[in-house]
C-alpha positions in Angstrom: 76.0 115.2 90.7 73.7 113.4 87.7 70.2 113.6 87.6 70.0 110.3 89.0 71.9 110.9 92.3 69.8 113.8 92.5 66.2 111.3 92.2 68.0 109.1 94.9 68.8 111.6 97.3 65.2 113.1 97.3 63.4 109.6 97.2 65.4 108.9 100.6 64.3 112.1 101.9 60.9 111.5 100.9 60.9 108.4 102.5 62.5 109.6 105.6 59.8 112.1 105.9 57.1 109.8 105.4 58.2 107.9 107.9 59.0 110.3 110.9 55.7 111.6 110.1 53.8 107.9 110.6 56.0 107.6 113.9 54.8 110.9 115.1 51.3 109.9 114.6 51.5 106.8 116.2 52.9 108.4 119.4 50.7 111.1 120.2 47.9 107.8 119.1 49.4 105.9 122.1 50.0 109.0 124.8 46.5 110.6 123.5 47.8 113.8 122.7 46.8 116.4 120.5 48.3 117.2 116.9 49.2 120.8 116.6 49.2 121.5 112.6 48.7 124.9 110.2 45.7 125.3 107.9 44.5 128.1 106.5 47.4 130.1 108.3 45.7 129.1 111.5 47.2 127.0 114.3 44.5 124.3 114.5 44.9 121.5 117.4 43.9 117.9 116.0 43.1 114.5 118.0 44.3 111.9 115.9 
């Protein structure tokens, strides 16, 4: 595999990631839910 397939394949996965992470934001936007996320190696609940 070349160092370009290799840029390719983790700009895709980048981008998939991005984007599964603005869909999950937008549903717990529309059912109001909280966000459940680690920082500071503690569970902290956020309303988005």
């Amino acid at each position: 595999m070349t160092t370009k397939e290799k840029n390719d394949i983790k700009h895709k996965i980048l981008k998939g990631l991005e984007l599964t992470y603005e869909k999950l934001l937008a549903e717990k936007r529309a059912k109001n839910s909280e966000l459940v996320v680690l920082r500071d190696n503690q569970i902290v609940t956020i309303k988005p």
